[in-house]
N, C-alpha and C positions, 0 to 999 in steps of 0.2 A: 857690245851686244846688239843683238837684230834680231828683228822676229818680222817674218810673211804674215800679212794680214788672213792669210788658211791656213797658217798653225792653231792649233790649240791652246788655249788657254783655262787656267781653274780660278774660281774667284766664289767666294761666301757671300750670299746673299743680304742683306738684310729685311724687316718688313718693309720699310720702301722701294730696295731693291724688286723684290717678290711683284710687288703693285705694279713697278713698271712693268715688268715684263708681263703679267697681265692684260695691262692697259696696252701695248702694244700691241697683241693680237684682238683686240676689242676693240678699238680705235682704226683696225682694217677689216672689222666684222667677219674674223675666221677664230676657230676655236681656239683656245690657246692651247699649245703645245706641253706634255710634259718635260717638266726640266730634268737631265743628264744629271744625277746628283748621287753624291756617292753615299755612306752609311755616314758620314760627320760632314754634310751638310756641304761637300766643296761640287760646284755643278762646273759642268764642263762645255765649252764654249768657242767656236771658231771665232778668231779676234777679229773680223769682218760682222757676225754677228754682233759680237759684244759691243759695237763701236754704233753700231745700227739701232738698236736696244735699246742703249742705254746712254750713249752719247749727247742726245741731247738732253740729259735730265744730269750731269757730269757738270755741276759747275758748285763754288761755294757757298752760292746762297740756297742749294737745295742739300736735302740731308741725304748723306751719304746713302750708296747705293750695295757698295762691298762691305763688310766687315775691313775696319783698318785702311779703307781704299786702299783694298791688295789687290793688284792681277799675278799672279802666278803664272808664269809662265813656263817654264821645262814640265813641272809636272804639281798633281797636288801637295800639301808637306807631306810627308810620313807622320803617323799618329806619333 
């Protein structure tokens, strides 16, 4: 499997998750952005961003970011 860091990716947030991405746009003092997020909670993401984001808060002594630590990659699941 391979994936382009400008493909898409789907990933569940959690409340830490949420804070990062937050604290990323506040941390460069520009508004934060609304997230890409579908009707069940899966927000959509170019995997360039998501590595930007959230990569530096991606390790195991901080609380997970994703639900499950999932990235999804082809597409969201189906309900």
């Amino acid at each position: 499997m391979q994936i382009n860091v400008n493909d898409f990716v789907w990933v569940q947030l959690t409340r830490e998750g949420r804070a990062t991405y937050a604290d990323h746009f506040i941390d460069r003092n520009i508004e934060p952005q609304l997230l890409n997020e579908d009707e069940r909670g899966f927000c959509r993401f170019q995997m360039f961003d998501l590595m930007n984001i959230f990569g530096p808060n991606e390790n195991p002594l901080n609380p997970a970011q994703f639900e499950g630590n999932i990235i999804h990659i082809d597409e969201a699941p189906k309900a």
